[in-house]
C-alpha positions, 0 to 999 in steps of 0.5 A: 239444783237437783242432786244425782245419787246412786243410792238414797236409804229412806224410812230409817232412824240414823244414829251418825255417832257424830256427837261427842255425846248421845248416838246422833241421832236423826228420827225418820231420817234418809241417806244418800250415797254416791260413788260409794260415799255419803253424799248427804243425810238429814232427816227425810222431810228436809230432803233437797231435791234429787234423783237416785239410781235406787231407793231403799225403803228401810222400813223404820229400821236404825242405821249405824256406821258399820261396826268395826273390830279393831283387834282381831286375831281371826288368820290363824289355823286350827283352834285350841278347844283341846287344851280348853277341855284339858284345864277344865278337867284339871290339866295346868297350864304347865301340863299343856305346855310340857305336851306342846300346846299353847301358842305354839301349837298354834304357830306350828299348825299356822306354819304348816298350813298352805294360803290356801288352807289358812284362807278357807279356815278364816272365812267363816270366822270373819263371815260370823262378824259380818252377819253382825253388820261389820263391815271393817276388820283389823287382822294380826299375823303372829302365828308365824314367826317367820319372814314367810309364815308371817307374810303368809299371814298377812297375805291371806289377810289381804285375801279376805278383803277381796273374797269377802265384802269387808275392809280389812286392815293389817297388822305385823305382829312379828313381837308376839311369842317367841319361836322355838328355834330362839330359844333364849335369845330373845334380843336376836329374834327382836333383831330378825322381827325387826328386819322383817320389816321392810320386806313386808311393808315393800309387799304392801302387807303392813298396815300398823305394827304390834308387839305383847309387851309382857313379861311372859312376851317381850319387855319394854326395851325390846318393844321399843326397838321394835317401834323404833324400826316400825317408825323408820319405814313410816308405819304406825304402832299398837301395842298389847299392853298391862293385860297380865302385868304394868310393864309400861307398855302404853306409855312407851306406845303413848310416846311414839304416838301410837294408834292404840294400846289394848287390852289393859287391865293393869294400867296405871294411872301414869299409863291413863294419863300418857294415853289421854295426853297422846290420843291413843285409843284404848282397846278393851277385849272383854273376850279375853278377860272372860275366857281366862276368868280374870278378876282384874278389870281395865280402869274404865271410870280412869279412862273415861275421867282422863278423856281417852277414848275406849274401843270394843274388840273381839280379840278373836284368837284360838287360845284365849278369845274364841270370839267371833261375835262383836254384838257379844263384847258390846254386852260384855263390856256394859256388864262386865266393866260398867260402859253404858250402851252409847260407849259400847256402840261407840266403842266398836264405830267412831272409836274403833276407827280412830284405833286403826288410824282411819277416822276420816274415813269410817266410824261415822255418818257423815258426808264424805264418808265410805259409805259404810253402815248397817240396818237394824231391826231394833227399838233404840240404839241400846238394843245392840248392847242389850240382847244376848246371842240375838242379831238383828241385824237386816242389811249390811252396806258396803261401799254403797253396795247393800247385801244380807247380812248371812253371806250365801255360801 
């Protein structure tokens, strides 16, 4: 029987990222799509007998899954690079405070803009990971703080799926600061985040639910109402969680199955262990940790002993990770915390898609799967990890559909 396929990708080496260990990889390798899936791939000399609508010639290029930033920030309006000077000529954080800025100069600038203003400030950032070859992205509200600001956010969110070729997966992220007009009543505005909910999950805008559980955020019990409401309308969970402190904030996301806990650079070893025991995706941000000169680093060789499974995000966000190059947090990750190059791929592939609950469909190469992957004009896997501010990237597919990196404007 002859197989009909609408694409069929030859000439390449695959790294399928399907094996627990190594990037699985197939030298001299083809794939084949059809109706926007992989419908088979292997090496090329063990081709079945088929006809394809187009073929592609990959000129020895790799081919990995799509990358996949599973944290991101990157809806929001204006930037901080005021305050960013300011501290480097001296200014405290509490002098930036007392002249309004933080994130609530962010919040204010969000809630102010239109859709259509926060839609045109959001593109290019998300066009700069696209030329990256990512092809799945998670975005946040939390600049909003507000019934309508945050679904304004979450809207525009949606808006990026459909200008841009890039799947986009949503965030309510309504526990994320508290807004001004709450000033000191903090279990009221955890009460109004949580009845939030429901008008934005019946719009469609709510993929998952977020909270910063910190002491400078929201404590531990507050989060949990917050995952209690989240797990009355049946939606999933995240959590930032022991960046600046152990609240307990990923065994409490551990506990209600969450799809991850993220950041952690003071996790405990309680925290490792109920992760591990949860299968809840540890979402490191090297980005973060590097803009505000951290000297706490998440415990990787804990995670890696106990089994848990670490992604790689960007955490692109005005005030803390400016980042729109999820290349750059593959190295940073390897030269900061010590993961090999195979973890970091994995990080922003296989284990990225489990952190956004979508590992049956993304992640890696394998039958079935959205075809989803990028073409990269590189010796060995490690490359990605290796280079600084280089993009190799050649051809980026989506759905089956392959397209040049660089989106023309």
């Amino acid at each position: 029987m002859t197989a009909a396929w609408d694409v069929l990708f030859t000439n390449v080496h695959l790294a399928t990222m399907a094996t627990a260990d190594g990037y699985g990889e197939i030298p001299d390798g083809a794939i084949a799509v059809k109706d926007g899936r992989i419908a088979w791939l292997g090496a090329r000399a063990a081709l079945p007998p088929h006809t394809a609508a187009r073929t592609h010639d990959g000129a020895g290029c790799w081919l990995t899954p799509g990358l996949i930033d599973c944290h991101s920030h990157i809806v929001h309006a204006g930037n901080r690079s005021d305050e960013f000077e300011a501290r480097l000529n001296g200014a405290s954080y509490e002098d930036i405070a007392r002249a309004g800025g933080g994130i609530m100069s962010t919040v204010r600038a969000t809630r102010a803009a239109s859709e259509e203003e926060l839609l045109a400030q959001s593109l290019p950032r998300v066009a700069s990971l696209l030329a990256e070859g990512v092809t799945t992205i998670e975005v946040k509200s939390g600049y909003g703080l507000t019934l309508e600001s945050e679904a304004k956010m979450l809207r525009v969110a949606r808006r990026l799926g459909q200008v841009l070729p890039v799947a986009v997966a949503t965030t309510f992220l309504g526990a994320h600061a508290l807004p001004p007009e709450f000033a000191g009543r903090a279990d009221d505005y955890v009460d109004a985040v949580c009845e939030m909910i429901a008008p934005l999950a019946a719009e469609g805008l709510v993929d998952a639910v977020d909270a910063f559980c910190e002491r400078i955020g929201f404590s531990n019990a507050q989060t949990e109402r917050v995952f209690a409401a989240a797990r009355r309308h049946g939606l999933p969970v995240k959590l930032h969680a022991e960046q600046l402190s152990d609240q307990r904030g990923a065994e409490l996301a551990a506990r209600y199955g969450g799809l991850s806990a993220d950041h952690l650079e003071h996790l405990s070893e309680a925290g490792v262990a109920a992760m591990a025991a949860a299968g809840t995706v540890a979402v490191l941000l090297p980005g973060a940790y590097y803009f505000l000169r951290d000297s706490t680093p998440p415990p990787v060789a804990a995670l890696r002993a106990a089994g848990v499974a670490m992604a790689v995000a960007t955490d692109c966000n005005p005030g803390t990770s400016p980042m729109t190059s999820l290349l750059l947090a593959m190295n940073m990750v390897c030269t900061l915390w010590r993961l090999t190059p195979r973890e970091a791929l994995a990080g922003c592939t296989v284990h990225a898609a489990r952190a956004l609950g979508l590992q049956g469909e993304i992640g890696s190469l394998a039958p079935g799967k959205r075809a989803d992957f990028a073409l990269w004009r590189i010796a060995r896997p490690a490359d990605l990890a290796y280079a600084i501010g280089f993009n190799p990237c050649q051809v980026v597919v989506n759905g089956g559909v392959a397209r040049a990196p660089q989106l023309a404007n």
